[in-house]
C-alpha positions as CSV (number, residue, x, y, z in Angstrom):
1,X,-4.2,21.8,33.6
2,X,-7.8,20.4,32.1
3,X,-9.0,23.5,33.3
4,X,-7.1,25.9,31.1
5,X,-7.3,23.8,28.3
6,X,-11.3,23.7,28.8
7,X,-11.3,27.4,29.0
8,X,-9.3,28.0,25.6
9,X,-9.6,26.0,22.5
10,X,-6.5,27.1,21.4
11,X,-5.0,25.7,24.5
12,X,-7.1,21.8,23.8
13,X,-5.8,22.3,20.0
14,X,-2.0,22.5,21.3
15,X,-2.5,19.5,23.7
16,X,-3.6,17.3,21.4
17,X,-1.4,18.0,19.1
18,X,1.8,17.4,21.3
19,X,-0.1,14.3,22.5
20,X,0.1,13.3,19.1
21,X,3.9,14.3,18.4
22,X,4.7,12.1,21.7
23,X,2.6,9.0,20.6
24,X,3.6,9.1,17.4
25,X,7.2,8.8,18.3
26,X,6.5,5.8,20.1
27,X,4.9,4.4,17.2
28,X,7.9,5.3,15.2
29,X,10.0,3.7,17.9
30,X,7.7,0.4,17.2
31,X,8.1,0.4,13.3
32,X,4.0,1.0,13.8
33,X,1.5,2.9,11.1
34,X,0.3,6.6,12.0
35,X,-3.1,5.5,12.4
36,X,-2.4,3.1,15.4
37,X,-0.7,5.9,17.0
38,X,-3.4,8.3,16.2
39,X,-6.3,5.7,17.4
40,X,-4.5,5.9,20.7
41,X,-4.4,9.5,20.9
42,X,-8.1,9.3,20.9
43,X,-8.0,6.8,23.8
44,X,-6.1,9.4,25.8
45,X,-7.5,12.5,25.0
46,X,-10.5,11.0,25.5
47,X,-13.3,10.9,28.5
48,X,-11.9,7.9,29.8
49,X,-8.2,8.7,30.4
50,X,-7.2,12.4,29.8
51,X,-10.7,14.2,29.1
52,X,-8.9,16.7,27.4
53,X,-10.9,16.3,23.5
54,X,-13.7,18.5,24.7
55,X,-14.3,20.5,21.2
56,X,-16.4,18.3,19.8
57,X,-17.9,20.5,17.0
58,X,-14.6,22.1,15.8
59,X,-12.9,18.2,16.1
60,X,-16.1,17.0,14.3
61,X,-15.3,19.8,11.7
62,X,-11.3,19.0,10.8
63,X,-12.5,15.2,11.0
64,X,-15.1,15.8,8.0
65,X,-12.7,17.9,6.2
66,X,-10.1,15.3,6.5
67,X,-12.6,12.6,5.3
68,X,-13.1,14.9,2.2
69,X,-9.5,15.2,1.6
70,X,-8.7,11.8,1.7
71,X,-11.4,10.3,-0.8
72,X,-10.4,12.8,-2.7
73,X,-6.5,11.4,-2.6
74,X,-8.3,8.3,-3.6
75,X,-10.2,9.5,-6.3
76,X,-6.9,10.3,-8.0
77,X,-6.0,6.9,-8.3
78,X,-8.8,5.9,-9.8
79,X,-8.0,7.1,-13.2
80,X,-10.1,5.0,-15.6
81,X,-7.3,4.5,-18.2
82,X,-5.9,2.8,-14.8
83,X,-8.6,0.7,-13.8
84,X,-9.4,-0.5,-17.7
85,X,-5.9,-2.2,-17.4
86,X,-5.8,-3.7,-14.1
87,X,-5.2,-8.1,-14.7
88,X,-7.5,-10.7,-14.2
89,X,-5.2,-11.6,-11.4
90,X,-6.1,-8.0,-9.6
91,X,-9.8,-8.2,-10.6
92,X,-10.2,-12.0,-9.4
93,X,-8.7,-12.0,-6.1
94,X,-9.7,-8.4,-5.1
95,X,-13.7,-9.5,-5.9
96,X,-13.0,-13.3,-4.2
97,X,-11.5,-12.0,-1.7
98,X,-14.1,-9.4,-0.7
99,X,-16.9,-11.5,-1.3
100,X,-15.0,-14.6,0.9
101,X,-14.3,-12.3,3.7
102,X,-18.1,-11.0,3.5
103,X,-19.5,-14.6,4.0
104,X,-17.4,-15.9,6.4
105,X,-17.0,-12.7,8.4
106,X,-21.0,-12.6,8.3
107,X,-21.0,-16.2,9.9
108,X,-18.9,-15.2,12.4
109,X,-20.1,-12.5,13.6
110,X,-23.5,-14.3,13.9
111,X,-21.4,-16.9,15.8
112,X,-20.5,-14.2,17.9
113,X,-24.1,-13.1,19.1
114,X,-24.1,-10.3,16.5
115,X,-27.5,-9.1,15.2
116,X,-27.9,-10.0,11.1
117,X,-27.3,-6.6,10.6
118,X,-24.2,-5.5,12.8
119,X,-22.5,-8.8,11.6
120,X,-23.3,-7.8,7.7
121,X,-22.1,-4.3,8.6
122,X,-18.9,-6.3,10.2
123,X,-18.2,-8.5,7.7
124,X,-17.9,-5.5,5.1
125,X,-15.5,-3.7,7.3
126,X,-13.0,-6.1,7.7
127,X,-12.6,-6.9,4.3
128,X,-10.9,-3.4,3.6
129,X,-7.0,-3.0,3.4
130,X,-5.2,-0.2,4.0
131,X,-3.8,1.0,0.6
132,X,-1.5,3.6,2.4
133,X,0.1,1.4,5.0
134,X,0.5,-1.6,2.4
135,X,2.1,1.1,-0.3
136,X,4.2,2.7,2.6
137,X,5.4,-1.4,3.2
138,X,6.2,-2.3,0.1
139,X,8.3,0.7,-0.9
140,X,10.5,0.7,2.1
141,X,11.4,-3.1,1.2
142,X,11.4,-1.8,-2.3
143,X,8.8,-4.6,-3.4
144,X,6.4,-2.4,-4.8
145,X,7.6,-3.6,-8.4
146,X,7.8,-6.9,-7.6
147,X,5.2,-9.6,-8.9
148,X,3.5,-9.8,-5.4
149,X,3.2,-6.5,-4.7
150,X,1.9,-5.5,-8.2
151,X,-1.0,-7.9,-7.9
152,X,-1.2,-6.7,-4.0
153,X,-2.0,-2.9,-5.9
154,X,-4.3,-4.1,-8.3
155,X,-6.4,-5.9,-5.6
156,X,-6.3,-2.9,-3.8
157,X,-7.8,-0.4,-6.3
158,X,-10.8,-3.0,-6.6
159,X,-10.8,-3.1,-3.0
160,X,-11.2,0.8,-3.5
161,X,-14.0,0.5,-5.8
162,X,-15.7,-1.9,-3.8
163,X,-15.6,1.2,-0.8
164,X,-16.8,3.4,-3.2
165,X,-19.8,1.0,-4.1
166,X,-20.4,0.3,-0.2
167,X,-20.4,4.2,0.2
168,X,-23.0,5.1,-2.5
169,X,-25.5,2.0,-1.0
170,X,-25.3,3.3,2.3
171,X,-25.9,6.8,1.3
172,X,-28.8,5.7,-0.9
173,X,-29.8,4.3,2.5
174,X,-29.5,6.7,4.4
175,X,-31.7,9.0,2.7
176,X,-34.3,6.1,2.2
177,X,-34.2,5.2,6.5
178,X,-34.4,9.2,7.0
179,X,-37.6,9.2,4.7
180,X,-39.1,6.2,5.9
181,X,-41.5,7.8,8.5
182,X,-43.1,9.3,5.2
183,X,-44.5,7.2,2.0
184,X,-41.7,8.5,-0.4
185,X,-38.6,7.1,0.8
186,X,-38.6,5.1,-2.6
187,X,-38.6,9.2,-4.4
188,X,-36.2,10.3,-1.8
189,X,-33.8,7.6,-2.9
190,X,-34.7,7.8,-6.1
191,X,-33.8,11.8,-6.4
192,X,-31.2,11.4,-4.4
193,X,-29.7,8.7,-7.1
194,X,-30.6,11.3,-10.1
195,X,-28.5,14.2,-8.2
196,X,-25.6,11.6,-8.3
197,X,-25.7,10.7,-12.0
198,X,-26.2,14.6,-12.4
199,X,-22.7,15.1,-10.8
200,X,-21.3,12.0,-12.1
201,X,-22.0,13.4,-15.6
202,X,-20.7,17.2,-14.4
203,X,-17.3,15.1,-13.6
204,X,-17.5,13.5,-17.3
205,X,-17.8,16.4,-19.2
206,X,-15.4,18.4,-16.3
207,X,-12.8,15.5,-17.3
208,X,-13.7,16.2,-20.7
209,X,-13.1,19.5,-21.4
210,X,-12.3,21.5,-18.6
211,X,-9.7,19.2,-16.3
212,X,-6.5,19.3,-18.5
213,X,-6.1,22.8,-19.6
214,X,-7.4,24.2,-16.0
215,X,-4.8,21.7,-13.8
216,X,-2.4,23.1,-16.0
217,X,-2.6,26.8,-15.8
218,X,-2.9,26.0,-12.1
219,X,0.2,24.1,-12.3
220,X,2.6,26.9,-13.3
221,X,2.1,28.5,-9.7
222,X,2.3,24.9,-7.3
223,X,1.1,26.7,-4.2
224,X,-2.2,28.0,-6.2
225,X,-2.4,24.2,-7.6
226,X,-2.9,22.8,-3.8
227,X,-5.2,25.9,-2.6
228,X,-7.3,24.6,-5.6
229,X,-7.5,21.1,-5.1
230,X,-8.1,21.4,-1.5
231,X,-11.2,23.7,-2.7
232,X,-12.3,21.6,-5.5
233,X,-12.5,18.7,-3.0
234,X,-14.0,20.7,0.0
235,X,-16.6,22.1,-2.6
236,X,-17.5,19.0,-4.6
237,X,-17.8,17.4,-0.8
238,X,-20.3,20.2,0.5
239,X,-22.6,19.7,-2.9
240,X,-22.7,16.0,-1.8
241,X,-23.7,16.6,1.7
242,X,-26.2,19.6,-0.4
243,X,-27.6,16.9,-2.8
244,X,-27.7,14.3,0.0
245,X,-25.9,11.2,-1.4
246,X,-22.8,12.2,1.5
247,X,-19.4,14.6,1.6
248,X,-17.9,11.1,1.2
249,X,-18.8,10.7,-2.2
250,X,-18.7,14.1,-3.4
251,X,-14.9,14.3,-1.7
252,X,-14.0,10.5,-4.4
253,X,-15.9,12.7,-7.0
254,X,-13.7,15.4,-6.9
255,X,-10.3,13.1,-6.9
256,X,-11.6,11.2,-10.0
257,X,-12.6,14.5,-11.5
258,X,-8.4,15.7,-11.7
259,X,-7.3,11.6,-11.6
260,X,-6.5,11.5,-16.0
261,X,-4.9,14.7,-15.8
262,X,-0.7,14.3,-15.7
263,X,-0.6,16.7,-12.5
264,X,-2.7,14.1,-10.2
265,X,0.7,12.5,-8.8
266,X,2.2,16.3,-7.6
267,X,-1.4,17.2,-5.9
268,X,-1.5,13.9,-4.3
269,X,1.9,14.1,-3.1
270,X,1.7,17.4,-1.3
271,X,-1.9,16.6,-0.1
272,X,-0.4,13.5,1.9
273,X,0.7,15.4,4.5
274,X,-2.7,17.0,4.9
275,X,-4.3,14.4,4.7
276,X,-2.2,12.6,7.6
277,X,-3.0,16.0,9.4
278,X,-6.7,16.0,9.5
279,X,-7.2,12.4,9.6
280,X,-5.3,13.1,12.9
281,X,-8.9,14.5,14.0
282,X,-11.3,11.9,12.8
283,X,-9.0,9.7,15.2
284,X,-9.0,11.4,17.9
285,X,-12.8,11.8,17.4
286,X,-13.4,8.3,17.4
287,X,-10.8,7.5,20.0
288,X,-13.0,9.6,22.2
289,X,-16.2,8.1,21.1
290,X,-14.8,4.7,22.7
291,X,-15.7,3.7,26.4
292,X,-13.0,1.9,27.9
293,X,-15.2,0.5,30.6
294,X,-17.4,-0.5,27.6
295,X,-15.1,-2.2,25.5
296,X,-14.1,-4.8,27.9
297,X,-16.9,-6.9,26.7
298,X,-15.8,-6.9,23.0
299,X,-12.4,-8.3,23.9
300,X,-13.0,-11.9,23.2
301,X,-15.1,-11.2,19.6
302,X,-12.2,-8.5,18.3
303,X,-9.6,-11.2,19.6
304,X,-11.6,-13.9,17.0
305,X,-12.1,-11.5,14.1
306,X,-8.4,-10.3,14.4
307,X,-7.1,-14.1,14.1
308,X,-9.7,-14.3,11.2
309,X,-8.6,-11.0,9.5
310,X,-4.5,-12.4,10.4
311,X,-5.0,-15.4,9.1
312,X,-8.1,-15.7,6.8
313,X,-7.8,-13.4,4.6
314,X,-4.0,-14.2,3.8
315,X,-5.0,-17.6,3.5
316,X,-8.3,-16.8,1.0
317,X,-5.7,-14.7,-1.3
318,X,-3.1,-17.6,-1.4
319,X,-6.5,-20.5,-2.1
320,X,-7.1,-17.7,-5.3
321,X,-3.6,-17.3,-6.6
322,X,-3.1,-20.7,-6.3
323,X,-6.2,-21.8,-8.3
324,X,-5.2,-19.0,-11.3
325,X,-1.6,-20.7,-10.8
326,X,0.4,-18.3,-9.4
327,X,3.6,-20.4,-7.0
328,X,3.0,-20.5,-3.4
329,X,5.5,-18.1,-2.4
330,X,3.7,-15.1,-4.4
331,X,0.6,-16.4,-3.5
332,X,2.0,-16.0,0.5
333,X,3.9,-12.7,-0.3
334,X,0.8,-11.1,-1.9
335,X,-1.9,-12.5,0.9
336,X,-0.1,-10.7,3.9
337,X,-0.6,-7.8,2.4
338,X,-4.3,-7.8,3.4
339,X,-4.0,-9.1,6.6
340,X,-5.5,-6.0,8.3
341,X,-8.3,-3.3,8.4
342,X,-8.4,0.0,6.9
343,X,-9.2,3.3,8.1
344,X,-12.0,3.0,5.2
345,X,-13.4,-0.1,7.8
346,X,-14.1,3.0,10.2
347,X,-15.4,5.4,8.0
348,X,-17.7,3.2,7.1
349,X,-18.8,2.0,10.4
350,X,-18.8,5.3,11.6
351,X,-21.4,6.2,8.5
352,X,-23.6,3.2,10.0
353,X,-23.6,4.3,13.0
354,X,-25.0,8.1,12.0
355,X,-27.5,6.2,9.5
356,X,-28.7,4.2,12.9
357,X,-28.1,0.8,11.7
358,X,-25.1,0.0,14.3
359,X,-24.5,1.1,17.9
360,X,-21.4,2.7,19.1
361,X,-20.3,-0.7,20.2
362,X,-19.7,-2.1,16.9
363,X,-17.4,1.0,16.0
364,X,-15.3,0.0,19.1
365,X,-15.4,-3.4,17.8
366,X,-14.1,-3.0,14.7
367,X,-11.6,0.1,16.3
368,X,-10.2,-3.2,18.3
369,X,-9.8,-5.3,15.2
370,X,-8.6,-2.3,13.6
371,X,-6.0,-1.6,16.2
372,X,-4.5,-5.2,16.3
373,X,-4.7,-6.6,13.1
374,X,-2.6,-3.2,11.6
375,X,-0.2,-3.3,14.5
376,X,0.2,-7.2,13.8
377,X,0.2,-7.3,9.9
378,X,3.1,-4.2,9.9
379,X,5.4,-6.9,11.6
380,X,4.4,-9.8,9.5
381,X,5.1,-7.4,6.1
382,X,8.3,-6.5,7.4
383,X,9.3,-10.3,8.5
384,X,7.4,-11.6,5.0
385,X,10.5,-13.3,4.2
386,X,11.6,-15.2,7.2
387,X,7.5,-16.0,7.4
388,X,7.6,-17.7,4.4
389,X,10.8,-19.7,5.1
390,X,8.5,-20.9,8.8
391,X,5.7,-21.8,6.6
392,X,7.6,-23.2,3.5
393,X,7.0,-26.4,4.3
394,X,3.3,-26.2,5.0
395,X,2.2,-24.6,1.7
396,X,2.9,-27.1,-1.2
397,X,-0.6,-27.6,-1.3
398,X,-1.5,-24.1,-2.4
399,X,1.3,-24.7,-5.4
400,X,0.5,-26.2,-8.5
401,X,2.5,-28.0,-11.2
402,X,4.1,-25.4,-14.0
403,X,2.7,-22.4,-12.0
404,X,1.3,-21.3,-15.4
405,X,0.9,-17.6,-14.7
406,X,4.0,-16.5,-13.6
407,X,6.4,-15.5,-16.2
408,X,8.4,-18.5,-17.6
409,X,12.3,-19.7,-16.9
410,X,13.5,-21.3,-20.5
411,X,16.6,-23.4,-20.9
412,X,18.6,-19.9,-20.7
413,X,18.7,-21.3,-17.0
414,X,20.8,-23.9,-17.9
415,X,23.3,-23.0,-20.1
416,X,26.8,-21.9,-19.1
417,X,27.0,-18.2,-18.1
418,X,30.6,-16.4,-16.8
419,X,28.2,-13.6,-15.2
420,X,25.0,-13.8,-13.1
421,X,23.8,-10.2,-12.9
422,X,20.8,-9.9,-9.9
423,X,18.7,-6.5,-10.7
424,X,17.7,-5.4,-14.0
425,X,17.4,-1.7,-13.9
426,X,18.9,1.1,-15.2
427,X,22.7,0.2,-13.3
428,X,22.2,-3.7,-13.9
429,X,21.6,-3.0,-17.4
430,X,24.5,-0.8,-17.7
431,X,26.8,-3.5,-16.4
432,X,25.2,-6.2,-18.5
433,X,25.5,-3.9,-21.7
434,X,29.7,-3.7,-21.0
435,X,29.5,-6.8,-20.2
436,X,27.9,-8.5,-23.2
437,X,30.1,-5.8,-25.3
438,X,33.4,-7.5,-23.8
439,X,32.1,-11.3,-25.2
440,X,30.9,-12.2,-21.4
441,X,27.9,-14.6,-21.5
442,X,25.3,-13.0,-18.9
443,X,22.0,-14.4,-17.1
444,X,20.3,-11.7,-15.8
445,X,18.0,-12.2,-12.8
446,X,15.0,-10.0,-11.3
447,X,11.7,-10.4,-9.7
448,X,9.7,-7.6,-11.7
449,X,8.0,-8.9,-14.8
450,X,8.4,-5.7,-16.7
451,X,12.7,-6.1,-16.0
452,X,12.5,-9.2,-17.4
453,X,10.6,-8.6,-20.4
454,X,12.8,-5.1,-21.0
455,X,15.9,-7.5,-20.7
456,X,14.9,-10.4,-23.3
457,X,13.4,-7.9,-25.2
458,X,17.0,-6.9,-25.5
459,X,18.1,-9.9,-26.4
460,X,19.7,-11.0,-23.0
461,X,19.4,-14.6,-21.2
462,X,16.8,-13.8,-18.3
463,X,15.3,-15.9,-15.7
464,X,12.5,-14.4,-12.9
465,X,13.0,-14.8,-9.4
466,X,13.7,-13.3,-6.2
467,X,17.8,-13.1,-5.4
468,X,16.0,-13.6,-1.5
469,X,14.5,-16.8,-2.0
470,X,17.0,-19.7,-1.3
471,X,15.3,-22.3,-3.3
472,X,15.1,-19.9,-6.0
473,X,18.9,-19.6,-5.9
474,X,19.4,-23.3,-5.2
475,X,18.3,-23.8,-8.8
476,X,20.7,-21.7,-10.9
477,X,23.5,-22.2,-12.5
478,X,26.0,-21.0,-10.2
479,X,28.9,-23.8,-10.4
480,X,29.6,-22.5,-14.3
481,X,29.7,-18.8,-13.6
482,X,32.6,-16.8,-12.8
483,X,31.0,-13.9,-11.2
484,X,28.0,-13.2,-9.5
485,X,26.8,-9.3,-9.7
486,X,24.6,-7.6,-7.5
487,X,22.8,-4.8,-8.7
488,X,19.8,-4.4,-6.9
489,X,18.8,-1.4,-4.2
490,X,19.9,-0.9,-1.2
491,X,17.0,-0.8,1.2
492,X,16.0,-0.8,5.0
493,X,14.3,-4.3,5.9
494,X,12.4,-2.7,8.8
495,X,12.6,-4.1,12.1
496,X,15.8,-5.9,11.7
497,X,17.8,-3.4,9.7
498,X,19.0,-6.9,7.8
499,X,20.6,-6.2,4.1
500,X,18.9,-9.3,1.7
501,X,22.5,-8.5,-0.5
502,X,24.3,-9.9,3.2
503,X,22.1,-12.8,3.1
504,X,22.4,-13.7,-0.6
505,X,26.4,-13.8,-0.2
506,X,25.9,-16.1,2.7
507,X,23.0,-18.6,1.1
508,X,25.3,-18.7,-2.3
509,X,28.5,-19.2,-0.4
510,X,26.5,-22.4,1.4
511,X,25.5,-23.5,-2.2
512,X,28.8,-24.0,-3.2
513,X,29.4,-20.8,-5.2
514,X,33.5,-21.0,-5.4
515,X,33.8,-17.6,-7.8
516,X,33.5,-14.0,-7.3
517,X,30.7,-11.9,-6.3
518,X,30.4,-7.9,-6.8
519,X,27.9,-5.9,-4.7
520,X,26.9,-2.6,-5.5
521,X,26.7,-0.1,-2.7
522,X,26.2,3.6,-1.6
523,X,27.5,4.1,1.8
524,X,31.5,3.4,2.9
525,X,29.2,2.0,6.1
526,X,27.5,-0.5,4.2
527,X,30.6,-1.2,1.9
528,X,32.6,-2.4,4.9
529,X,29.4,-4.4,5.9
530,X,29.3,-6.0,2.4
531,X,33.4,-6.9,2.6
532,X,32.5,-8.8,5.8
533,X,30.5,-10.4,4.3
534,X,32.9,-11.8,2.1
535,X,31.8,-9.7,-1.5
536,X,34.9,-9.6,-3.7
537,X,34.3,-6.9,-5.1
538,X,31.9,-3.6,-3.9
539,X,30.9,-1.2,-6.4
540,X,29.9,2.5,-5.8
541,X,28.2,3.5,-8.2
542,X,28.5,7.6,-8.0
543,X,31.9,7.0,-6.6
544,X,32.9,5.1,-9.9
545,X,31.3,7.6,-12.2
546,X,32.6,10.4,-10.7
547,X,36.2,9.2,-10.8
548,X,35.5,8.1,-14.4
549,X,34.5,11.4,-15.2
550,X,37.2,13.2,-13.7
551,X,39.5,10.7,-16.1
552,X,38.2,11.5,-19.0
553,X,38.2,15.4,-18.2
554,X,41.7,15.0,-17.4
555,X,42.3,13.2,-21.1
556,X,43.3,10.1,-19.0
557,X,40.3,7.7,-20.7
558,X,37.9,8.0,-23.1
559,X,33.9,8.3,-22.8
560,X,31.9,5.2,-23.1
561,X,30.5,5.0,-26.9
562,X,26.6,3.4,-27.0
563,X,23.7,3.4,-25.4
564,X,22.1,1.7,-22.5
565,X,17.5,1.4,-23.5
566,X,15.9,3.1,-20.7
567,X,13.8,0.4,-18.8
568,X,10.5,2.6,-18.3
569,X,8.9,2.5,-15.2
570,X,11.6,1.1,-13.0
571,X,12.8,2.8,-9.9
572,X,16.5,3.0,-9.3
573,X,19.1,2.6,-6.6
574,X,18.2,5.7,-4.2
575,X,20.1,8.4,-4.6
């Protein structure tokens, strides 16, 4: 078998890629990230199990070009428009908690019989977190618009600038250690800086006047629009490498250059996939780089930096939020979100090591920590919850008095209500709107900041919380209300499947909660599960409509008069 995949690369390009369909199954199987699964594809195909990664040129190639692609998928999100609003929140704890991470990693890995310039290199990679997985996280739990994970995103675009800072230094470096033999690394580095603000201005002026109506015209054929950004990015990338300063940052170049236009959400959406693709290659390329036999000795200091990436940086977030006055429980929501590595931790290492500041080891080092600390932090997202109700206890220290910056909870709390309506959006609103229209007194409850501005805006009694936290709940009003309503998505949790709607009805039940609750749902499945539960009442929502709008195309009822304000921004139940 090796030897008919040596003799054909064809044949090498197959394996590897049903290697990668099999381990990525298992990964799937695990609730695990693409990346862990990818890393280990590496590991096997490489010299020390399989040996069947033998292309090293052509791997080398797709690796590069995925590098390209995916800085340029970052560069779209760095839109300036975006970055000129992120909160002093995002901008506080992103730069604390890179600049903590650097110093203590930096002391540790000194404490570890580092070199000063392997443990600097270190330190820097682990204080990156993996926008992708964290995104990918949050959606599926369908906390991406909740207060934690809205700081969590804003802490990770500075995270991304701080990646694109690292990257221009160590380019700049690069070309000044390649000139070094000579007496003008200081011109080298110095040219090598004008060609960048050269480009940088060519992306200005690009943004200016060319970006827009070019995307645009693309735009009308969507197949052309891809073929174009895949060349824009492989072609700003190339005059990097050309000019010196790195494919890396001519690839981010390229992504800011299309990031203002209103077509950067479509490319990066059907670049994702090939961008998952290639990145398959720089795995397997640094998979293969790794000597098992090698490694061995970098168990114990990956094991130390894991536990300090697992629990440090969670715990450095939380000491941040809690000085700015954020509660403990968004502090601790927000702070496992950057309790792992990035795949920008590797690039980077990997760009040290070809610059000649770090051996291979260190890249299997941080490969290690990479490997554990993603694998472990997708778990502790998924179980954030029942985390925080183990550690509840413990954190009152990181909580202080009033909790200032979080929004407020007036006396609306404590008046009498006949409805409590959980989940602002479009549906919630909808319900509230009827509601109010029928004389019903309604509190309406949600954990995004923007759905509770939109609702008092409106003129509606609002308090913000999460319907999972059961000292949250403890603390309304539910002995006076007649009805509780829950209008929130329906989700996966993950590992355990478990519906938060299920474990609100219980946890309200055990308060005391003697009236009615409603539940909205989209499956029969999960209805029946929501009935067991005890819900009075499930709602469906496009079950409802649609037999409301056969009524009233049959003359038995009339349409609904008015008009429900459309709360911008918010996603919905899924369809």
């Amino acid at each position: 078998m090796t030897e008919a995949i040596e003799g054909y690369l064809f044949y090498e390009i197959a394996a590897l890629l049903v290697l990668a369909a099999g381990a990525g199954f298992v990964g799937l199987l695990l609730r695990q990230p693409l990346i862990v699964s990818f890393i280990a594809v590496g590991i096997l195909a490489g010299p020390s199990v399989l040996d069947i990664a033998r292309s090293d040129a052509q791997i080398d190639l797709l690796a590069e070009l995925g590098i390209a692609v995916l800085l340029f998928l970052v560069g779209l999100k760095l839109d300036f428009n975006l970055v000129r609003t992120l909160g002093p929140v995002s901008l506080v704890t992103g730069l604390g908690q890179v600049i903590f991470t650097t110093v203590f990693g930096y002391l540790i890995g000194l404490a570890l019989g580092l070199d000063p310039l392997t443990a600097i290199y270190v330190a820097i990679a682990l204080t990156f977190s993996s926008t992708i997985i964290i995104v990918k996280l949050l959606s599926d739990k369908r906390e991406i618009d909740a207060l934690h994970g809205r700081i969590a995103l804003g802490f990770l675009i500075v995270q991304d600038i701080v990646v694109v800072i690292a990257m221009i230094a160590l380019s700049a470096i690069g070309v000044g250690g390649a000139a070094a033999e000579g007496d003008n690394a200081a011109l080298e580095v110095l040219k090598v800086l004008g060609y960048g603000l050269a480009m940088l201005a060519f992306v200005v002026v690009f943004i200016r006047f060319a970006a827009n109506p070019l995307v645009e015209r693309l735009s009308q054929a969507p197949e052309l629009l891809v073929s174009f950004a895949i060349g824009w990015a492989a072609l700003l990338a190339a005059v990097g490498h050309y000019l010196g300063f790195g494919k890396e940052l001519g690839g981010l170049l390229a992504g800011v250059s299309l990031a203002s236009t209103p077509f950067r959400e479509a490319i990066a959406a059907r670049l994702a996939s090939l961008r998952d693709f290639l990145l398959l290659f720089f795995f397997i390329a640094l998979g293969a780089s790794l000597d098992l036999s090698v490694l061995g000795a970098s168990i114990w200091p990956a094991v130390v930096l894991s536990l300090f990436v697992l629990i440090g940086n969670p715990l450095i977030v939380l000491v941040i939020m809690s000085v700015m006055g954020y509660r403990k429980r968004t502090g601790f929501l927000a702070g496992l979100t950057v309790a792992q590595i990035s795949e920008f931790s590797l690039i980077f290492m990997a760009m040290g090591v070809a610059i000649g500041h770090v051996a291979e080891e260190a890249l299997g080092l941080v490969t290690l920590v990479g490997l554990v600390t993603i694998a472990a932090s997708t778990y502790m997202i998924t179980f954030s919850h029942h985390l925080y109700a183990a550690f509840e206890p413990f954190l009152g220290v990181f909580e202080r008095r009033g909790a200032e910056a979080e929004p407020e909870n007036g006396p609306e709390a404590e008046r009498p209500h006949d409805v409590i309506l959980f989940g602002l959006g479009r549906y919630g609103l909808g319900i509230a709107s009827a509601l109010r229209g029928q004389g019903k007194r309604i509190l309406g409850v949600d954990f995004s900041p923007e759905a509770v501005r939109n609702a008092r805006a409106q003129g509606y009694d609002v308090v913000f919380g999460d319907a999972s936290d059961p000292e949250f709940l403890a603390h309304l009003p539910l002995q006076r209300a007649g009805w509780l309503v829950l209008a929130v998505p329906e989700h996966d949790m993950g590992l355990t499947h478990e519906d938060p709607r299920v474990t609100l009805l219980s946890t309200v039940r055990d308060l005391g909660f003697t009236g009615k609750v409603a539940v909205a749902a989209h499956r029969e499945e999960t209805a029946g599960r929501l009935r067991a539960a005890r819900a009075d009442l499930v709602l469906m929502p496009y079950r409802d409509a649609a037999f409301a709008a056969a009524g009233m195309i049959a003359g038995d009822a009339r349409a609904p008069v008015g008009t429900i304000a459309d709360p911008e921004g918010q996603r919905e139940l899924p369809a």
